[in-house]
C-alpha positions in Angstrom: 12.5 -9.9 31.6 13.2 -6.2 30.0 11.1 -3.2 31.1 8.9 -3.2 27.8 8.3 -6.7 28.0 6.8 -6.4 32.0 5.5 -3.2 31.0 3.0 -5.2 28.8 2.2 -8.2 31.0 -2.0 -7.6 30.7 -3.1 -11.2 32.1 -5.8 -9.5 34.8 -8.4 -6.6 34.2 -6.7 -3.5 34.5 -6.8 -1.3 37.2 -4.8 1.6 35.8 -1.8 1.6 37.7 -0.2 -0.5 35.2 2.3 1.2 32.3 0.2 -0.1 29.9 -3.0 1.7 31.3 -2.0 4.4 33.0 -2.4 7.1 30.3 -5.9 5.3 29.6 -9.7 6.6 31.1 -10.7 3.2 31.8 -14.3 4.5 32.5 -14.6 5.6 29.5 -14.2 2.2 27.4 -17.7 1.1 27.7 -16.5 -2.1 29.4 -14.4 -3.5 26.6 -11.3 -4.0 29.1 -13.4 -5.2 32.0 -15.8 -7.9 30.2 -18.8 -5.7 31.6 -19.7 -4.9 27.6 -22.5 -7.0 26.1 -20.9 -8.6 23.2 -23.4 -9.1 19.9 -21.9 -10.4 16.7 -22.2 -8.0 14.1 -19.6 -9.2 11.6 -19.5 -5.4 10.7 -16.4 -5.5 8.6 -17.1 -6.1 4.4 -15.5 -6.5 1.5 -16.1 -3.2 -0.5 -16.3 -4.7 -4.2 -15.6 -8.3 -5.7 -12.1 -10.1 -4.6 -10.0 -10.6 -8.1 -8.6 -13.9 -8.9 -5.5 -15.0 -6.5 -7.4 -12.5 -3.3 -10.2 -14.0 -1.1 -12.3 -12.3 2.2 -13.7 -15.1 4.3 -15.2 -15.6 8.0 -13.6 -18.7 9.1 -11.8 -19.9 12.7 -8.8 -17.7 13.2 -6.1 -19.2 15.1 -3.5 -16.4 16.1 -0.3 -16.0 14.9 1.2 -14.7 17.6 0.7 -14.3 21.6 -0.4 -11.0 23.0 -0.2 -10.1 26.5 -2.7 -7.6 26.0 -6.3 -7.6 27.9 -8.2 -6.5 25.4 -7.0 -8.8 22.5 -7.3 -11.8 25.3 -10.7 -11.0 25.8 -11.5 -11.1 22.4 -9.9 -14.4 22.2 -11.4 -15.9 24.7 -14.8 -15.1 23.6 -14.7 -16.1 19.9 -12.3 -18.0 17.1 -14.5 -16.7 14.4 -12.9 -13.6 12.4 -12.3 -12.1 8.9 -9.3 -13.1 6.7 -8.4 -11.6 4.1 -5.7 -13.2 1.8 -3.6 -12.7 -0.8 -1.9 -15.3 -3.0 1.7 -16.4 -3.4 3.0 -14.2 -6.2 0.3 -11.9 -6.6 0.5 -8.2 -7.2 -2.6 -6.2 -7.0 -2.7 -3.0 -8.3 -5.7 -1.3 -6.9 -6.3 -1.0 -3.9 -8.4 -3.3 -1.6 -11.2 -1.9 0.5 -12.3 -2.9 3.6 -15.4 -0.9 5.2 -16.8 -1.2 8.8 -20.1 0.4 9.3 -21.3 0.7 12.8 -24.8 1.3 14.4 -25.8 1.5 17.9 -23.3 1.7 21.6 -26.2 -0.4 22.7 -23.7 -3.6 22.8 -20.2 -4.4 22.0 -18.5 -6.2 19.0 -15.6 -8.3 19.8 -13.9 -9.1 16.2 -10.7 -10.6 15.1 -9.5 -9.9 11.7 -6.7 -11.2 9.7 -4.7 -10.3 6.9 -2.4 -12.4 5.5 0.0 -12.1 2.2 1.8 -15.0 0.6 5.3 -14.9 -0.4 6.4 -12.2 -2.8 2.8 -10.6 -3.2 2.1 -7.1 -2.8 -1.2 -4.6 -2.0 -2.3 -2.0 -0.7 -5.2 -2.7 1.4 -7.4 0.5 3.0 -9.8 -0.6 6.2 -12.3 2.3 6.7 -14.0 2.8 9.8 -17.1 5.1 10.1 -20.4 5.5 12.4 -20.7 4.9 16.4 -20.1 1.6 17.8 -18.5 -0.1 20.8 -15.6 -2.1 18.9 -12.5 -3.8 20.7 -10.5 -5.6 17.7 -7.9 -8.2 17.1 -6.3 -7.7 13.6 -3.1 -9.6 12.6 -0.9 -8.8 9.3 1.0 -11.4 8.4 3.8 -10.4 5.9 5.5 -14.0 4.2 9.0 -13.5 3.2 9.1 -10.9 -0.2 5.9 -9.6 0.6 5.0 -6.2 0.5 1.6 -4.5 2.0 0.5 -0.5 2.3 -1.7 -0.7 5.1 -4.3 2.2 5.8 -6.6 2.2 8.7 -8.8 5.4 9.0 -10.6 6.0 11.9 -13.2 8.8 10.9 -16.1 7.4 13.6 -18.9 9.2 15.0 -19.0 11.1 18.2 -19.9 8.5 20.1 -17.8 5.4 19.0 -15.4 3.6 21.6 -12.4 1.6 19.8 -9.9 -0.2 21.7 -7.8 -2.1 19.1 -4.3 -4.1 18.8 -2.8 -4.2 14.8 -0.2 -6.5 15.2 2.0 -7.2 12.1 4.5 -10.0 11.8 6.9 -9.6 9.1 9.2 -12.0 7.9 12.3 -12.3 5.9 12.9 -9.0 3.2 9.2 -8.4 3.2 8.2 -5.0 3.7 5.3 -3.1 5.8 4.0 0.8 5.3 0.9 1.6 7.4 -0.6 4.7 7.7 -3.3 5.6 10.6 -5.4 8.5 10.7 -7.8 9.4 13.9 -10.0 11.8 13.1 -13.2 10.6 14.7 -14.8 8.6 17.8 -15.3 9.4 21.7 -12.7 7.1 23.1 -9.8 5.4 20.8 -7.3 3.3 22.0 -5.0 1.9 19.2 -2.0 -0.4 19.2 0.1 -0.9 16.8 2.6 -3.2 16.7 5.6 -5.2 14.5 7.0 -8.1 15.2 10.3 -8.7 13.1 10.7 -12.8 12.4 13.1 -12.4 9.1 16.2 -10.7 8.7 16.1 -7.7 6.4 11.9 -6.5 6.8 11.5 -2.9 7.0 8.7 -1.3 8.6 7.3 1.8 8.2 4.6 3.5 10.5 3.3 6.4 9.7 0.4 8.5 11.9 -1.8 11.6 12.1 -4.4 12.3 14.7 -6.6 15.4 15.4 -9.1 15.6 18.8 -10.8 18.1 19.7 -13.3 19.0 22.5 -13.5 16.0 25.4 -12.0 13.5 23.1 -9.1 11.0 24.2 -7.4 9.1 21.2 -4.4 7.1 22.7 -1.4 5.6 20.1 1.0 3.0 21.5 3.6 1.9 19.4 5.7 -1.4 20.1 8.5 -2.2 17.7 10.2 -5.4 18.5 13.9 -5.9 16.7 14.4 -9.7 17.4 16.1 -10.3 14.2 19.1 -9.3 12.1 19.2 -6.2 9.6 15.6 -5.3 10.2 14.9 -1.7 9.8 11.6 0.2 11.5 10.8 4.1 11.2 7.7 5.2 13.1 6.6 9.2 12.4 3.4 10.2 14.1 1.8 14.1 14.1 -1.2 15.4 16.1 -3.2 18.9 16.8 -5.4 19.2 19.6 -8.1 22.0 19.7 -10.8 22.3 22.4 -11.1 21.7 26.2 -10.5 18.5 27.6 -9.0 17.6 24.3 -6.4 14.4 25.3 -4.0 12.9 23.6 -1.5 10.4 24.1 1.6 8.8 21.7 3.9 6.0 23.2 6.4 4.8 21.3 8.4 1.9 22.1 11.5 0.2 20.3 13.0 -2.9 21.9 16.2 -3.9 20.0 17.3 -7.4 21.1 21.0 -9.0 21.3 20.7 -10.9 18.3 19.3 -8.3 16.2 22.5 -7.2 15.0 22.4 -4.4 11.6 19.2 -2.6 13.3 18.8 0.6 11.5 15.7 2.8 13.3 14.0 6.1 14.5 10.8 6.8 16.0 9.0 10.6 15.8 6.6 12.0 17.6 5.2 16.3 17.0 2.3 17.7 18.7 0.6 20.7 18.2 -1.9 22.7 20.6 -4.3 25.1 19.0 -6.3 26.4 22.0 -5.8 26.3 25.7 -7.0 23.2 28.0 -5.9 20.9 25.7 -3.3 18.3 26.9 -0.8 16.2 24.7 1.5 13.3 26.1 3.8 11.6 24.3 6.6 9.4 25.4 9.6 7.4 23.4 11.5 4.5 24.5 14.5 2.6 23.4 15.4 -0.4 24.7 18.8 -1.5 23.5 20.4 -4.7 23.9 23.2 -4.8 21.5 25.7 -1.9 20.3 26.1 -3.7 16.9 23.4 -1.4 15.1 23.6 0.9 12.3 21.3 3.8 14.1 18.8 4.2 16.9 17.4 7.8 17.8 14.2 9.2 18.9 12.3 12.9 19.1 9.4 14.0 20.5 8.1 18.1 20.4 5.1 19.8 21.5 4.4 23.2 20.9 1.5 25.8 21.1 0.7 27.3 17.3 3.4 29.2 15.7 2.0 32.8 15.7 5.0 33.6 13.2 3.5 31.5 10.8 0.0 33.2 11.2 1.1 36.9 10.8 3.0 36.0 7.9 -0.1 34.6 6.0 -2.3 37.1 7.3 -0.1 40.1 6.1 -0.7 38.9 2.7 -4.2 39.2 2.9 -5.3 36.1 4.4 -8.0 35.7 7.0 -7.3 34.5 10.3 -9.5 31.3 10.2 -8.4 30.5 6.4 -5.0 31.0 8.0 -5.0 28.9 10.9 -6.7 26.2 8.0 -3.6 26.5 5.9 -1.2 25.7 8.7 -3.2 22.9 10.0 -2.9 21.2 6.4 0.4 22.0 6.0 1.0 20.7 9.6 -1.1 16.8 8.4 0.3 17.1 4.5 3.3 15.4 5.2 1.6 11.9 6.3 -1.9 12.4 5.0 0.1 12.9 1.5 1.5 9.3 1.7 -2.0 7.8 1.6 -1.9 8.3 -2.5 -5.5 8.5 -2.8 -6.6 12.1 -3.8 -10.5 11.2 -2.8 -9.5 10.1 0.9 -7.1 12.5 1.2 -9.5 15.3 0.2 -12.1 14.0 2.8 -10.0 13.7 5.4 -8.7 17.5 5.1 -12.0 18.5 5.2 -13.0 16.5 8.3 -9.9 18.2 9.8 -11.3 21.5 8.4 -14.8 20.9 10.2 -13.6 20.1 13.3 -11.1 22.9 13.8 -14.2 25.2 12.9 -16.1 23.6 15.4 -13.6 24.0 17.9 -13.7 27.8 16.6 -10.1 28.3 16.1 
């Protein structure tokens, strides 16, 4: 067994003192690792329009497509086989994109949801899951990629103050199909996010993209696994985060495994981190786990750095005011990623979410 594979053994309630956890303020999860939360089926997550011809949403049992060794998702499993799929056709090609919207109320109970997406051979979307209000949500959400496919996944976490979300996205992506996803956590008490690829095809390519923002007492945790168990497969993962306010936590794990047969692996993983104020704390940790020197490329980088008060003269010797200034590099700082989502609208909103909570934070 390799490191990263014991390192995710999650069979018992955690403790803590586990890898997997110990980053993690279990007290703070509302119960959703412990099975102390009162589930309640909501069913929160919708369909924002009408599904075109060759796309259907559906409740339906959900039988998982892969094992996970992770508490959370086995909780969820055990508790229900009801979930949301969304599917795409063999073949089909849809040109806007597809919205899914979540929205919450109450932290008085728990929803324990499994979601699936799954896209036939050779079809390609872009699909956009937003996630807004309080709520007490631990999820289960599988992307399943057939071979050819190709899906732009976007998963914005913009939840209220008081929202707890502990949540694995797994995707599994077979032969020459191709995965982008971009996360963005700008919101929520507590979140605890996974995401995850699982390479079953030689040639997939993965791309994970990733910005996140906390400020005063928030925690917002990204662990990244990136399994390499076939041939030719290529993964980049590039994740950016500002923290600005006390207590402000967050933490980035990123972890590659590259297996013996997975000869022809091409892939980096990126992690920068930015602290705006004092009494904020930023961990972030890569891994490489290599099992075979047959590869085209394997690197990682991690930085974390206070502001650049270069950067801030420079604007404000042109006239610029200090908070306007501090604005600018901020955006400039989230452009890079929040620019990939396409979507001017979303983009726009986020930017200004970014904008309110660095004023609250008064820097």
């Amino acid at each position: 067994m390799t490191t990263l594979q014991s390192n995710l053994l999650e069979n018992h309630t955690p403790t803590g003192r586990e890898e997997a956890w110990r980053f993690t303020p279990l007290k703070r999860l509302a119960g959703l690792h412990d099975g102390s939360a009162k589930p309640e089926a909501r069913n929160s997550l919708t369909l924002n329009g009408t599904a075109q011809s060759g796309v259907s949403f559906t409740r339906g049992a959900v039988t998982a497509a892969s094992a996970s060794e992770d508490a959370i998702v086995n909780r969820i499993r055990n508790y229900t086989s009801d979930g949301a799929i969304l599917a795409i056709d063999k073949n089909v090609v849809v040109d806007a994109p597809i919205f899914l919207n979540r929205s919450c109320g109450g932290v008085d109970t728990a929803e324990l949801s499994r979601v699936q997406i799954r896209l036939g051979e050779h079809s390609k979307a872009t699909v956009i899951l937003e996630n807004t209000g309080d709520t007490h949500l631990a999820e289960d959400l599988e992307i399943i990629l057939a071979p050819g496919s190709d899906l732009t996944f976007i998963s914005l976490q913009e939840w209220g103050s008081k929202a707890v979300y502990a949540a694995t996205h797994n995707a599994i992506i077979d032969r020459d199909a191709t995965f982008k996803a971009i996360h963005v956590t700008v919101g929520g008490d507590v979140v605890r996010l996974l995401p995850k690829v699982e390479f079953v095809g030689p040639g997939a390519s993965a791309d994970l993209q990733g910005v996140y923002f906390a400020t005063a007492g928030q925690f917002f945790e990204h662990r990244m696994h990136v399994d390499h168990a076939v041939p030719r497969a290529k993964s980049n993962v590039n994740y950016k985060g500002a923290l600005a306010g006390d207590k402000a936590h967050t933490v980035w794990i990123g972890d590659v495994y590259i297996r013996a047969a997975a000869e022809g692996t091409d892939t980096y993983e990126l992690n920068r981190n930015l602290l705006l104020t004092d009494g904020a704390r930023a961990d972030s940790v890569p891994n490489l786990e290599i099992e075979t020197g047959e590869i085209v490329g394997a690197g990682h980088a991690s930085t974390t750095g206070r502001f650049d008060d270069e950067q801030l003269f420079y604007l404000m010797s042109r006239g610029i005011q200090e908070a306007d200034a501090r604005r600018l590099v901020v955006r400039g700082f989230f452009n890079e990623v929040i620019a990939l989502i396409g979507n001017e609208e979303i983009q726009e909103r986020l930017m200004t979410r970014i904008d309110d909570e660095l004023e609250k934070a008064g820097k």
